[in-house]
C-alpha positions as CSV (number, residue, x, y, z in Angstrom):
1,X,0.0,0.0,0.0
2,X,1.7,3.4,-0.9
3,X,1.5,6.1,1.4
4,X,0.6,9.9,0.4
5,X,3.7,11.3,1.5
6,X,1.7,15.1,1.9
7,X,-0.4,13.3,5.0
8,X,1.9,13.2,8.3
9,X,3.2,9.5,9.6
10,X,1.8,8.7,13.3
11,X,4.2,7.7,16.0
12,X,2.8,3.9,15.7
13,X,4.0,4.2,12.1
14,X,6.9,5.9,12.8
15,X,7.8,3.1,14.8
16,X,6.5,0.7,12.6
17,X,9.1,1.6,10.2
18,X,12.0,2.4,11.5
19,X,11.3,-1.4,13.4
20,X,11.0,-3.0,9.9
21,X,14.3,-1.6,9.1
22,X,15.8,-2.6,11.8
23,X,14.7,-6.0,11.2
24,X,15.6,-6.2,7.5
25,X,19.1,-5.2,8.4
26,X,19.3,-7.9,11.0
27,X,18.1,-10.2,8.7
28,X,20.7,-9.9,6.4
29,X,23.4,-10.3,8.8
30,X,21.6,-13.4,10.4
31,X,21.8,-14.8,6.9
32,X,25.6,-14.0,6.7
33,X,26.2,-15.6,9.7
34,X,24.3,-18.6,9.3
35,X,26.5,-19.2,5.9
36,X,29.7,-19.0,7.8
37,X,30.0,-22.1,9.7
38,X,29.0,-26.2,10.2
39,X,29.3,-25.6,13.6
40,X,25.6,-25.8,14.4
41,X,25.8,-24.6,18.1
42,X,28.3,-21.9,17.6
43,X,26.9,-20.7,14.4
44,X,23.1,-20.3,16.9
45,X,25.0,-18.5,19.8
46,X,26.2,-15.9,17.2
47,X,22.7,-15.5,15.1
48,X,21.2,-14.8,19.0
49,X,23.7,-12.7,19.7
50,X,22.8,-10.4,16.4
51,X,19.1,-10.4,17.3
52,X,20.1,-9.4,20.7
53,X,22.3,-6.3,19.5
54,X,20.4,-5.5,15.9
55,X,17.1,-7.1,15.8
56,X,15.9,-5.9,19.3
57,X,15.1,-9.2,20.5
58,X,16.6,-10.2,24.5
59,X,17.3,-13.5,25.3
60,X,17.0,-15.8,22.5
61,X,16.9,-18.9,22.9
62,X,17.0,-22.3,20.7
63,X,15.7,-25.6,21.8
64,X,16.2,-28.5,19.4
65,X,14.1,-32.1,20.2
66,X,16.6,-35.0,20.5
67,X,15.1,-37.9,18.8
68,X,16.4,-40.3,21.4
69,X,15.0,-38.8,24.4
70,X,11.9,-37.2,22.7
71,X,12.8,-33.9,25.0
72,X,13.5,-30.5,24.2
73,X,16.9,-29.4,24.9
74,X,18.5,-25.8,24.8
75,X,21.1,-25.8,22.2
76,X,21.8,-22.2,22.2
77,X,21.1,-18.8,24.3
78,X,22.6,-15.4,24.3
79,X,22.2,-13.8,27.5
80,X,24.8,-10.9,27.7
81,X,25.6,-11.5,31.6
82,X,26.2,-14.5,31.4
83,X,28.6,-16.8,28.9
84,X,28.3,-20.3,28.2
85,X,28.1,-22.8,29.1
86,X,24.5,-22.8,30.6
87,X,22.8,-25.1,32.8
88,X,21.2,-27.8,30.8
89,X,17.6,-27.4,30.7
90,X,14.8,-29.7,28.5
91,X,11.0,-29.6,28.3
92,X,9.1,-32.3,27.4
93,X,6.4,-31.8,24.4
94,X,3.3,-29.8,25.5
95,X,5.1,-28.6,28.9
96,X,5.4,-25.2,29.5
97,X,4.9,-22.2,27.1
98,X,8.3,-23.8,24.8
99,X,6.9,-27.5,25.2
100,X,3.1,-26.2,24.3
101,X,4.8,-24.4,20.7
102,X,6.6,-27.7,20.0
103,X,3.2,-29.6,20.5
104,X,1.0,-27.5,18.2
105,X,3.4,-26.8,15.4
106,X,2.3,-22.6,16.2
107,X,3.3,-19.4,17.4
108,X,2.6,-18.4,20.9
109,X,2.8,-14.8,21.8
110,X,2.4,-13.2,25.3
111,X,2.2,-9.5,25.9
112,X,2.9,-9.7,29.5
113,X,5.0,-13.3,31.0
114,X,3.7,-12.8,34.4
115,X,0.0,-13.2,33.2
116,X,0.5,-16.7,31.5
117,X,0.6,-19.4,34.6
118,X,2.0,-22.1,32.0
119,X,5.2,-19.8,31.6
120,X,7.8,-22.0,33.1
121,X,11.1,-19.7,33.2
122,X,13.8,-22.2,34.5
123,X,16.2,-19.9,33.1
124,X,15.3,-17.7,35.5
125,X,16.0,-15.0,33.1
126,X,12.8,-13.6,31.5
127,X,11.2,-10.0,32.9
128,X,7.7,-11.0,34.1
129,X,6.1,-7.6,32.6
130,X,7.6,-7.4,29.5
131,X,6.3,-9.9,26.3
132,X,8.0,-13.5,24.9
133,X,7.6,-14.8,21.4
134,X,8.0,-18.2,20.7
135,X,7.5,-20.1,17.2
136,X,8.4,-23.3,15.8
137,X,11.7,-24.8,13.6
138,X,10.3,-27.0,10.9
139,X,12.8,-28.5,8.3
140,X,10.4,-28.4,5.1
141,X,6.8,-28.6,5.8
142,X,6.9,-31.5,8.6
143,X,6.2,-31.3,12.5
144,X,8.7,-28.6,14.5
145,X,12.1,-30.3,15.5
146,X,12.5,-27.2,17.9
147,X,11.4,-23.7,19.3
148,X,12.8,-20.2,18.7
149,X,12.2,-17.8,21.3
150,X,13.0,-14.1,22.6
151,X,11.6,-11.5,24.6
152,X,11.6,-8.2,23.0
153,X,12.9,-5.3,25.2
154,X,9.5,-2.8,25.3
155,X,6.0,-3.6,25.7
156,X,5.0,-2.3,22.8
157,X,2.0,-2.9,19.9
158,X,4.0,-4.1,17.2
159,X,4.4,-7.9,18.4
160,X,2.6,-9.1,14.7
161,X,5.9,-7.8,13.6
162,X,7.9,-8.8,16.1
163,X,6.3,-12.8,15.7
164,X,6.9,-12.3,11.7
165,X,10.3,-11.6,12.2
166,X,11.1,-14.5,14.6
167,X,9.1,-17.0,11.8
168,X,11.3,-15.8,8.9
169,X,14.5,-16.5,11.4
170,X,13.2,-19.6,12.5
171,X,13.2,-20.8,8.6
172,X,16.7,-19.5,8.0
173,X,17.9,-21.6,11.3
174,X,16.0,-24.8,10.4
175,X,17.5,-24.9,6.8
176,X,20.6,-24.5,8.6
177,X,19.7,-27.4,11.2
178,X,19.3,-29.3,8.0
179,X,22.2,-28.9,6.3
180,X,23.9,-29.3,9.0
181,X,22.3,-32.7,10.1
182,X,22.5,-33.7,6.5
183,X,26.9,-33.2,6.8
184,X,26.7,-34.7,10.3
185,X,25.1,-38.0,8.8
186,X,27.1,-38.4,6.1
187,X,30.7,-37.7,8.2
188,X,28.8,-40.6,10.3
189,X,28.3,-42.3,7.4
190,X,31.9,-42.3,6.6
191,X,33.5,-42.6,9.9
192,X,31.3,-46.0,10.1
193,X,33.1,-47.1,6.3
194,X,36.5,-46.2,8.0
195,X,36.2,-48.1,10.9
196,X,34.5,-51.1,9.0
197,X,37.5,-50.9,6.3
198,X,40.4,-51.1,9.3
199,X,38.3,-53.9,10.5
200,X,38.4,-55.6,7.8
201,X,41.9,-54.6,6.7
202,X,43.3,-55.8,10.2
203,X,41.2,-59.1,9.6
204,X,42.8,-59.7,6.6
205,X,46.4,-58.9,7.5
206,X,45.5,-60.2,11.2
207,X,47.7,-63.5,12.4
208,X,44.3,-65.5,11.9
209,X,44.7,-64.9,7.9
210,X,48.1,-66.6,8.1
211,X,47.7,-70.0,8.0
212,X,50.5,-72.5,9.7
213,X,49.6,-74.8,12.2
214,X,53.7,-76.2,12.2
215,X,56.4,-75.5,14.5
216,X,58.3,-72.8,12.3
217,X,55.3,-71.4,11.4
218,X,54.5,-70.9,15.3
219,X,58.2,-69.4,15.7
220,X,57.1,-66.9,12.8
221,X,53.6,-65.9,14.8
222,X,55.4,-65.6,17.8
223,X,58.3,-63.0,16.5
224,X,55.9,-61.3,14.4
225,X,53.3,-60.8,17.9
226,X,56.2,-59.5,19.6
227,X,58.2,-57.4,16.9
228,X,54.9,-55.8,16.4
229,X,54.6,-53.8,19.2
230,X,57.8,-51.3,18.7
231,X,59.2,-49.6,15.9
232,X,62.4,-52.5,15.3
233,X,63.5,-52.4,11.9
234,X,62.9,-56.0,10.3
235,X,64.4,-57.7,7.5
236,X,62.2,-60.7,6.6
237,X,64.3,-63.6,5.2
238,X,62.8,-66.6,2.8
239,X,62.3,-67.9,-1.0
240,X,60.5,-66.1,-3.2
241,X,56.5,-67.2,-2.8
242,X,57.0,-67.6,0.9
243,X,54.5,-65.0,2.4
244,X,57.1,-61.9,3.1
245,X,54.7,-59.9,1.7
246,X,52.4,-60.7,4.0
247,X,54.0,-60.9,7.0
248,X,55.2,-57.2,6.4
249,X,51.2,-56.3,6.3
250,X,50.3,-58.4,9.7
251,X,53.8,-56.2,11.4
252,X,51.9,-52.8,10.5
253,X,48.4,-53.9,10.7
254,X,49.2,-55.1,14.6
255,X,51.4,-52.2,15.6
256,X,50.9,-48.9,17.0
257,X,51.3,-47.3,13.4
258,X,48.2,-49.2,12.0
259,X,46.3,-45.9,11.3
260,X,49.2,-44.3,9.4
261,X,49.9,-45.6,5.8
262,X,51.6,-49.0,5.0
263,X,53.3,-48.1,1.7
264,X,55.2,-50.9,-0.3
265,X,57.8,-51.0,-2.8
266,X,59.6,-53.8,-4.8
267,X,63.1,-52.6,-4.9
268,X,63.9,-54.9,-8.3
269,X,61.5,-53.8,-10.1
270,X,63.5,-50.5,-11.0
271,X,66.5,-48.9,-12.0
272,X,68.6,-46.7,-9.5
273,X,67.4,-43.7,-11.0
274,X,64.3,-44.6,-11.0
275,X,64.2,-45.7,-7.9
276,X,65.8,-43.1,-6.3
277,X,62.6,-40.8,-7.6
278,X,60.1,-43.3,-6.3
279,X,61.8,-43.1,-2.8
280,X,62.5,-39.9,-2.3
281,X,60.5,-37.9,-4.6
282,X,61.5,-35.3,-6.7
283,X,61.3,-31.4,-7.4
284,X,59.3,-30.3,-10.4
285,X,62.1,-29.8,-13.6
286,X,64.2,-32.1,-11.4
287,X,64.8,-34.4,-14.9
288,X,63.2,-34.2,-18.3
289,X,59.2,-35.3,-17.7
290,X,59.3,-34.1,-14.1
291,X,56.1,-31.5,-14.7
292,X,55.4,-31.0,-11.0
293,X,56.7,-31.6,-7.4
294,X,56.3,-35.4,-6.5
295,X,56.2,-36.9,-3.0
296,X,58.4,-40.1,-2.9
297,X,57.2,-43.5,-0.9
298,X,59.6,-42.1,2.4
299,X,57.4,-38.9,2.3
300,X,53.9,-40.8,2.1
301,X,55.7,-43.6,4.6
302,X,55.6,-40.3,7.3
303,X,54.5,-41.6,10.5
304,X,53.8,-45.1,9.2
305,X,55.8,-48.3,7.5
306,X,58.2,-48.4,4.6
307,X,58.0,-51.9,3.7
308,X,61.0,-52.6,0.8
309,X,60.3,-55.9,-0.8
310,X,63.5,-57.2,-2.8
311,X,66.2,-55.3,-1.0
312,X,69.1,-57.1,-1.5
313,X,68.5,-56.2,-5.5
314,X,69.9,-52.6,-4.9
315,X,73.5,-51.8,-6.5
316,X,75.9,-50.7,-4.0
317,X,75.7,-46.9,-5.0
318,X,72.1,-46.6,-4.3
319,X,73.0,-48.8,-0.9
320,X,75.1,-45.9,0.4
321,X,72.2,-43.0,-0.6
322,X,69.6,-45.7,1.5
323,X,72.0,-46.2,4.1
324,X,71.6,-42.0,5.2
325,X,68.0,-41.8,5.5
326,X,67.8,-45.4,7.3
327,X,70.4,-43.8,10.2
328,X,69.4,-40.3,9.9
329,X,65.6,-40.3,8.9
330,X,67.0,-37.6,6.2
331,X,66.5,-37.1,2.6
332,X,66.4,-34.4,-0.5
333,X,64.3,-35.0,-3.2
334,X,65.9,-35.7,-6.4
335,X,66.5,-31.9,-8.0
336,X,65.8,-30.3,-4.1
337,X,68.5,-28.6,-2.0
338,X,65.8,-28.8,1.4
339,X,66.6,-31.5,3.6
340,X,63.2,-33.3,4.9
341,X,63.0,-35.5,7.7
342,X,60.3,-38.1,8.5
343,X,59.6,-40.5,11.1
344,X,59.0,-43.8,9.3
345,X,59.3,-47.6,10.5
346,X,61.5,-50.1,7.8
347,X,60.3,-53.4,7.0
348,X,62.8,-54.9,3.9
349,X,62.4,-58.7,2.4
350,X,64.7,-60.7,0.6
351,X,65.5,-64.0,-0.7
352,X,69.4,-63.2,-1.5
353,X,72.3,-64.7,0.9
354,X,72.8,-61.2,2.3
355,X,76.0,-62.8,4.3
356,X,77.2,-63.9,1.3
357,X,76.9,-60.7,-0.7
358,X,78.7,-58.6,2.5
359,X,81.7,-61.4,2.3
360,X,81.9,-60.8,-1.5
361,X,81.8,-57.0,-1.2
362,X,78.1,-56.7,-3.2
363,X,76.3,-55.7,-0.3
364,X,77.5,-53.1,2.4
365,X,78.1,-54.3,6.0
366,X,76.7,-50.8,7.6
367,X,73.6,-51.5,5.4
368,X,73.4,-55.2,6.3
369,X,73.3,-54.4,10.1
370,X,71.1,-51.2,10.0
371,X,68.5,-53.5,8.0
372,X,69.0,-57.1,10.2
373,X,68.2,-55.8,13.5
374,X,65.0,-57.8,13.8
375,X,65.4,-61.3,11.6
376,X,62.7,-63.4,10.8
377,X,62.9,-66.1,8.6
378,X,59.7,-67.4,6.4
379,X,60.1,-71.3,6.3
380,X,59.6,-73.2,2.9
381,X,56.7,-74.9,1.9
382,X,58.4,-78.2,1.4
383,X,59.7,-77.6,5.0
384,X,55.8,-77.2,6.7
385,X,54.1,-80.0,4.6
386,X,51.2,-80.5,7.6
387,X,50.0,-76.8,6.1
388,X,49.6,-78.0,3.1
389,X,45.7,-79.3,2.9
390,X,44.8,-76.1,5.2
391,X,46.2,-73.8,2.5
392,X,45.0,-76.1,-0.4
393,X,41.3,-75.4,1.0
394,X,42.2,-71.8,2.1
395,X,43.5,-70.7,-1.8
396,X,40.3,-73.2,-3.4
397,X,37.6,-71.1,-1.2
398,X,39.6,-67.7,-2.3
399,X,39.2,-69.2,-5.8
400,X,35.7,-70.0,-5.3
401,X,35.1,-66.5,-4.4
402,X,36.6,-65.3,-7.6
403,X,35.3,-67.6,-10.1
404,X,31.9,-66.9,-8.5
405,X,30.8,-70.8,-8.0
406,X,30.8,-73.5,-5.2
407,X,34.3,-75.6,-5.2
408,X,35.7,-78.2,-2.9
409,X,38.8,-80.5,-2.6
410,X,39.1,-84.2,-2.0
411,X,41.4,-86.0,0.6
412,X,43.2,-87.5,-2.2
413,X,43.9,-84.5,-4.1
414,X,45.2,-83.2,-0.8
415,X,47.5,-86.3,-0.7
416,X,48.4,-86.2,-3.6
417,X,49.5,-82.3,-3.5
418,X,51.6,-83.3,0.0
419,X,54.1,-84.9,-2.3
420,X,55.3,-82.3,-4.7
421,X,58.3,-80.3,-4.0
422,X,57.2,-76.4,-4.4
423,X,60.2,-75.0,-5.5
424,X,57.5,-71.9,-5.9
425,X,56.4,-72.2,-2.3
426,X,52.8,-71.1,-1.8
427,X,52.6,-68.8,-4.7
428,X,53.0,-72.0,-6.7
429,X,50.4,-74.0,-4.9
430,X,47.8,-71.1,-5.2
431,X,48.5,-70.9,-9.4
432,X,48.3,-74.7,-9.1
433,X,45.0,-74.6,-7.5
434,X,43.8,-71.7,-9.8
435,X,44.3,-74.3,-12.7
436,X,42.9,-76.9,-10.8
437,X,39.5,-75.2,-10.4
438,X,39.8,-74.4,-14.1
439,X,40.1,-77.6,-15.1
440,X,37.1,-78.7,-12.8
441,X,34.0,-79.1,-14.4
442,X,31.6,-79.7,-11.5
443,X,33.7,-78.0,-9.3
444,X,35.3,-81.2,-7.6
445,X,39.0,-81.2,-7.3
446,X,40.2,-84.8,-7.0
447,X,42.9,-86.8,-7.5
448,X,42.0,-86.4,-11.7
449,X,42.1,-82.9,-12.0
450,X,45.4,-82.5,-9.8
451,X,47.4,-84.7,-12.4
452,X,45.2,-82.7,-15.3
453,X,47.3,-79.6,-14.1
454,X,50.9,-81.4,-14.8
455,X,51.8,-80.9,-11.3
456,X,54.9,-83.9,-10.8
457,X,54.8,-85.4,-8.0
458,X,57.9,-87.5,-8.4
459,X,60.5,-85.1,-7.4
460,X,60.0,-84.5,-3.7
461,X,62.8,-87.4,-1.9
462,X,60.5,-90.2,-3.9
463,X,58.3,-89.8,-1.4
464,X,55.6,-93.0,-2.0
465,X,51.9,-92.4,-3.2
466,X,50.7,-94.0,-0.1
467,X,51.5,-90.6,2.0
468,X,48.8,-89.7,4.1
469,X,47.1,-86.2,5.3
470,X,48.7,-85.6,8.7
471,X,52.4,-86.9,7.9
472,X,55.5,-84.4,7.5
473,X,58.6,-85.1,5.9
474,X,61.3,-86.1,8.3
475,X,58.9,-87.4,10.9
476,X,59.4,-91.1,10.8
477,X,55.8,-91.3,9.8
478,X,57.0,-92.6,6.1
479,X,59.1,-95.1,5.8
480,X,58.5,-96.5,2.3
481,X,56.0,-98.1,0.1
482,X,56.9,-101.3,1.9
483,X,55.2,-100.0,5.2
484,X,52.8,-97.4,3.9
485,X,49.7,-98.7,4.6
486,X,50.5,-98.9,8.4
487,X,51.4,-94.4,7.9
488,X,48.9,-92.5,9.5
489,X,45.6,-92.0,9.7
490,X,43.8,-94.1,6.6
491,X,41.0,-92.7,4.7
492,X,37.8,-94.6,5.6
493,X,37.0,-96.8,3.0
494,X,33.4,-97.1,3.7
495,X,32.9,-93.0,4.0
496,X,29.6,-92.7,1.8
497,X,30.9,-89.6,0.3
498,X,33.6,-91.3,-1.4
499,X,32.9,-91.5,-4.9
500,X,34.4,-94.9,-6.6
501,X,37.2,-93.5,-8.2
502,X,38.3,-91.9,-4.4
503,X,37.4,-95.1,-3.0
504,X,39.8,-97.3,-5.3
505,X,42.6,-94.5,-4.7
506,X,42.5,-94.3,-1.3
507,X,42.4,-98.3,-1.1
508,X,45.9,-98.2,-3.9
509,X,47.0,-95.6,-1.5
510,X,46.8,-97.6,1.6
511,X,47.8,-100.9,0.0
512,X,51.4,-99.2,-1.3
513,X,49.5,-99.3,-4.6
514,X,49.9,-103.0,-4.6
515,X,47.1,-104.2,-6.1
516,X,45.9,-107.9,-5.0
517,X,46.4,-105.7,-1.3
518,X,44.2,-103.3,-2.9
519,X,41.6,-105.7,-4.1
520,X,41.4,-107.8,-0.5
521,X,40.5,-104.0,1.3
522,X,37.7,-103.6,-1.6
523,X,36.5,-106.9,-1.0
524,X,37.1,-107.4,-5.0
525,X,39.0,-110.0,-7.0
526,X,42.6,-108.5,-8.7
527,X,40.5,-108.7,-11.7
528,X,37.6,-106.8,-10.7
529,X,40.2,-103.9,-8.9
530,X,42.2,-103.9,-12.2
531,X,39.1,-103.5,-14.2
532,X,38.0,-100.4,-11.8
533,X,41.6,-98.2,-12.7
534,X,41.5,-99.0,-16.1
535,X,37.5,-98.1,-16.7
536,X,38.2,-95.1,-14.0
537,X,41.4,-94.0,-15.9
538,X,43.5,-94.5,-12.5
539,X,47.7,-93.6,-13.5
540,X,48.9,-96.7,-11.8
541,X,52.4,-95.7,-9.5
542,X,55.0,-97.7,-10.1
543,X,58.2,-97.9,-7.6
């Protein structure tokens, strides 16, 4: 409505006005402030605080309703006296003047405090004759989800204004409210993902992921449980296809540092300049190609583990530029004249001699001792046959996993496996049973599909096809062909979930893969049993 500016504004207008100003300036700056911060309570402190010094509003207040309670709580209050924090103070919905707005989704105005008997001023901070304006926080067009409230400083007729204000500020805090919750749940969210991922992490490079059930296996878990606790350099000893890897991961993901990064690098796999950018980084025009600055693996190592796989395939110069930052924690990036220092724990593997190297003068003695402070050496395969079957059905369920299907593995495929050398260790045993589920048609590995891959089981000390799960090499347990069937625990030859071709097997297995023995265990003629291997296609052992 447009005034005639010729007919003279009354006080009421007058005030009217210069009130509406007032507000709209305020309400800019409450707008401001609420795009400042995340920091919901902070971020309501301050937006009370203008209403208090530019909106001419006293003792705001913000009560939110916590979802797990189903109460009212003060979240924020500006009282100039006073700073925070304040006594904690709820309502329940419906109780009070603050519990009664929550309840009925409404404003509430009073013109005079003292006059309203459901006034409950626990605050202990409201004038009795002046007025208090209370409305509702809605996110969107649902129920409140809290109150806004102040008192304004006069007694005055303009408290339609005053109540419009306080709604407009009320929206502006409970799009606030939900942005905020909305960041709130998703750093939730993510904090949850985090925690389940080092979970899961540790459970994968925990000691139960390791499998060994033999006594140098045990040694292993036991240096590995107690190295892992302290910051000890360790050099991890054994043939290639070992585990080193591995082990490396269980040392970081059961020490102190298991938060901070566990960065790995396989020291053969580059030249030494190469390498020496990978380790310790390198300046931007450091080289031809180098576009930009580039953190090496010591730098993204900071405050966690360095683990160095291959370590003994360094030349001797680039041993004397490793040697400094292993005793010093010092380095400069290739093309850098600044000399950075970082805190980070060594883990190195190798399957060299190292003595041997030091004696011949190819590997530094200083390097040698700064890296074999904490030996532990990963035992063959060939030297912990008992692990073999628990491995076999540990890499077959991985497999399964990958190939997307069900698979299993027979007894006799397991015996079968516990007499082949592994010059290749358990890297060779898990291609071997990556073929083997290839081969598979129904997903059944047996005894078949084993000698399918071309896996020879005649070079490990001619130990005899009559070797049983359970028996080691070296144990006494295997004396020969001549006394096989009296090694170990036999299969049962009755077991309804041998197939015939298993059951035959097991009974050439137990017999030293004599045959009329054979036969009597079957309960068959030497006709009959010889008719079985050549109709099941059974390789006969000869010895």
């Amino acid at each position: 409505m447009n005034r005639d500016p010729l007919v003279p504004v009354t006080a009421t207008e007058a005030a009217r006005l210069d009130l509406l100003e007032t507000q709209l300036a305020a309400l800019y700056e409450v707008s401001t402030v609420l795009s400042r911060s995340l920091d919901l309570r902070q971020t309501l402190r301050e937006v009370l605080r203008v209403l208090h010094e530019r909106g001419r509003l006293c003792y705001g207040l913000v009560s939110l309703l916590d979802e797990e309670s189903g109460e009212l709580l003060i979240s924020a209050l500006y009282n100039k006296e006073d700073a925070d924090p304040f006594e904690p103070v709820s309502y329940r919905p419906g109780e009070g003047v603050i519990g009664r707005i929550l309840e009925k989704n409404q404003p509430w105005i009073l013109p005079r405090v003292g006059d309203e008997p459901r006034f409950l001023d626990r605050l202990n901070l409201y004038q009795s004759d002046l007025p208090f304006i209370g409305v509702p926080i809605r996110i969107g067009e649902g129920a409140a989800v809290g109150v806004f409230a102040a008192q304004p400083p006069v007694a005055d007729g303009l408290l339609e204004e005053r109540a419009r204000f306080l709604e407009m500020v009320a929206n502006l805090i409970g799009q606030a409210i939900r942005l905020a919750r909305g960041v709130e749940a998703e750093q939730a969210a993510l904090r949850e993902e985090r925690d389940k991922l080092r979970r899961e992490v540790k459970g994968v490079h925990g000691f139960d992921s390791i499998i060994g059930r033999t006594q140098p296996m045990r040694l292993v878990f036991d240096q590995v449980r107690q190295v892992a606790k302290w910051t000890t350099t360790v050099l991890i000893r054994g043939e290639s296809g070992t585990g080193k890897e591995l082990i490396a991961s269980a040392i970081h993901y059961n020490s102190p540092r298991a938060r901070a990064p566990f960065i790995k690098l396989n020291c053969a796999a580059l030249p030494d300049n190469l390498l020496e950018s990978e380790l310790f980084g390198h300046e931007k025009g450091a080289f031809t190609g180098a576009v930009a600055m580039r953190k090496g693996r010591f730098e993204q190592a900071d405050g966690g583990t360095l683990f160095l796989d291959e370590i003994g395939e360094i030349s001797p110069a680039f041993q004397a530029k490793l040697l400094r930052v292993l005793q010093e924690g010092e380095f400069e990036r290739v093309g850098g004249g600044r000399t950075l220092k970082v805190d980070v724990r060594i883990i190195a593997a190798t399957n060299r001699d190292l003595e041997a190297e030091v004696r011949a003068s190819e590997f530094r003695e200083d390097l040698y001792y700064r890296l074999n402070v904490m030996p532990i050496r990963m035992p063959a395969l060939r030297e912990r046959i008992e692990d073999i079957p628990d491995l076999a059905r540990f890499l077959v369920t991985k497999v399964a996993r990958m190939q997307g299907r069900e698979l299993s593995i027979t007894d006799s495929a397991l015996r079968i496996l516990m007499r082949h050398d592994w010059p290749g260790n358990v890297r060779e045993l898990e291609n071997c049973m990556e073929r083997a589920a290839v081969m598979s048609a129904d997903g059944t590995i047996d005894r078949g599909v084993i000698e399918l891959t071309g896996l020879d089981v005649s070079t490990w000390d001619g130990r005899p096809a009559g070797a049983t799960l359970g028996t080691a090499p070296g144990s006494g347990a295997d004396p020969g062909p001549e006394s096989s069937a009296d090694s170990g625990p036999k299969v049962d030859l009755d077991d309804p979930d041998l197939d015939e071709r298993e059951r035959v097997i097991a009974a050439l297995e137990e017999a030293g893969w004599v045959q009329a023995k054979a036969a009597r265990l079957l309960n068959m003629t030497p006709r009959q049993i010889a008719y079985r291997i050549q109709t099941l296609n059974i390789k006969v052992r000869q010895f």
